[in-house]
C-alpha positions as CSV (number, residue, x, y, z in Angstrom):
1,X,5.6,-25.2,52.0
2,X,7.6,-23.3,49.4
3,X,5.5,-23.8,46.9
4,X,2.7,-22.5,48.4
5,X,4.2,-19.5,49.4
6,X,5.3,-18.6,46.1
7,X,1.4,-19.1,45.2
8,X,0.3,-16.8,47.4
9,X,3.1,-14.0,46.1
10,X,1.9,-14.4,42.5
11,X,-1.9,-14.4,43.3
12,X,-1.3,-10.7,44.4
13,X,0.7,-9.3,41.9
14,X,-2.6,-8.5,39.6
15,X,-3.6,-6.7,42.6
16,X,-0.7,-5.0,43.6
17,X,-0.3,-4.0,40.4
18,X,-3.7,-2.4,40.2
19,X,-3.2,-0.5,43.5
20,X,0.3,0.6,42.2
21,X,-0.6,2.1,39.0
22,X,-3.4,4.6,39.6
23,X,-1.3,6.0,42.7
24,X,1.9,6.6,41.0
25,X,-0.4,8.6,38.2
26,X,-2.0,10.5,41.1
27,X,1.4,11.3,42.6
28,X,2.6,11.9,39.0
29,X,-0.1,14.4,38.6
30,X,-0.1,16.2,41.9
31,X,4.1,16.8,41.6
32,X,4.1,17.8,38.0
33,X,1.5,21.0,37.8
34,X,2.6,24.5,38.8
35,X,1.9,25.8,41.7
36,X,1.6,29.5,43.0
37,X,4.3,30.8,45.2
38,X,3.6,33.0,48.0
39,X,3.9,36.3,46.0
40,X,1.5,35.4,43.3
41,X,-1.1,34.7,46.4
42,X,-0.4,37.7,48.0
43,X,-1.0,39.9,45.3
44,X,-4.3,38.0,44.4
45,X,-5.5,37.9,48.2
46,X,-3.8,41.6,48.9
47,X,-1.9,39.6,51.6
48,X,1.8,40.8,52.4
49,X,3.4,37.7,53.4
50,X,6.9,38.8,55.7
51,X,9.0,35.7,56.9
52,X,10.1,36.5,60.5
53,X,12.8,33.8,61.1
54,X,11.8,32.7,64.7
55,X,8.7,32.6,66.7
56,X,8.0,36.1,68.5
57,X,8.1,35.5,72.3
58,X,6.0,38.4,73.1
59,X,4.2,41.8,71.8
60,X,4.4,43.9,74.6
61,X,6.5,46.9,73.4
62,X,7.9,47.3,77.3
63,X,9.7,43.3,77.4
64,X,10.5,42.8,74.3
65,X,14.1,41.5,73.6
66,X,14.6,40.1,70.1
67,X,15.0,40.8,66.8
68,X,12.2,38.9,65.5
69,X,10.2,40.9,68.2
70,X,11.1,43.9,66.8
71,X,9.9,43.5,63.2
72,X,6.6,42.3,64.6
73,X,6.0,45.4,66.5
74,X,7.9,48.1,63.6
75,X,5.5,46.9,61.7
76,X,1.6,46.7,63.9
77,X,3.0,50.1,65.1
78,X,3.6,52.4,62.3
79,X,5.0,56.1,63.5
80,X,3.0,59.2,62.4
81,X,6.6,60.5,60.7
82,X,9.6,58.6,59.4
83,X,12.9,59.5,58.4
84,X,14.0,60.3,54.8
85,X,16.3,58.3,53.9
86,X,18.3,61.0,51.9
87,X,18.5,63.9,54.6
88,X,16.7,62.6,57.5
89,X,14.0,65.1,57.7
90,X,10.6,64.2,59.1
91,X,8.3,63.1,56.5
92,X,4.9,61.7,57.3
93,X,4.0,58.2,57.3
94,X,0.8,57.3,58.8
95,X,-0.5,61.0,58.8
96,X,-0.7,62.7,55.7
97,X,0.4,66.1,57.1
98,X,1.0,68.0,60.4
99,X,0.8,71.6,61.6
100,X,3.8,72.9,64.0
């Protein structure tokens, strides 16, 4: 009964052998190439790519609690003005100019 087991082992060694080989070339090939980050696809697609940290819960401005809530809604709701950083005077920042 050994011996036959052993037979059956070495009759599929050709063939595991040929299954091995072109997989571990294809493997080979798909780890070895470059590949684009996230910048480089954002600047080809004009896609700004932001990493959040955690899931947003909600985007209703009224029940928001969280940080990550926060950035999501600073950024889909863009003030007319902002603050200078320097002085903090008023300067615009979805409107180009405004009359007092």
């Amino acid at each position: 009964m050994a011996a036959m087991f052993d037979r059956s082992q070495r009759s599929h060694r050709p063939l595991r052998f040929l299954l091995s080989v072109p997989s571990l070339a294809l493997l080979a090939a798909t780890g070895c190439g470059p590949s684009e980050t996230r910048v480089a696809s954002g600047n080809r697609e004009g896609v700004l790519h932001i990493n959040n940290g955690a899931e947003v819960q909600s985007l209703d401005p009224h029940t928001i609690t969280g940080l990550p809530e926060f950035h999501v809604i600073a950024a889909l709701l863009e003030g007319l003005t902002s603050m200078d950083p320097e002085d903090l005077t008023p300067v615009p920042a979805a409107a180009r100019d405004w009359d007092v």
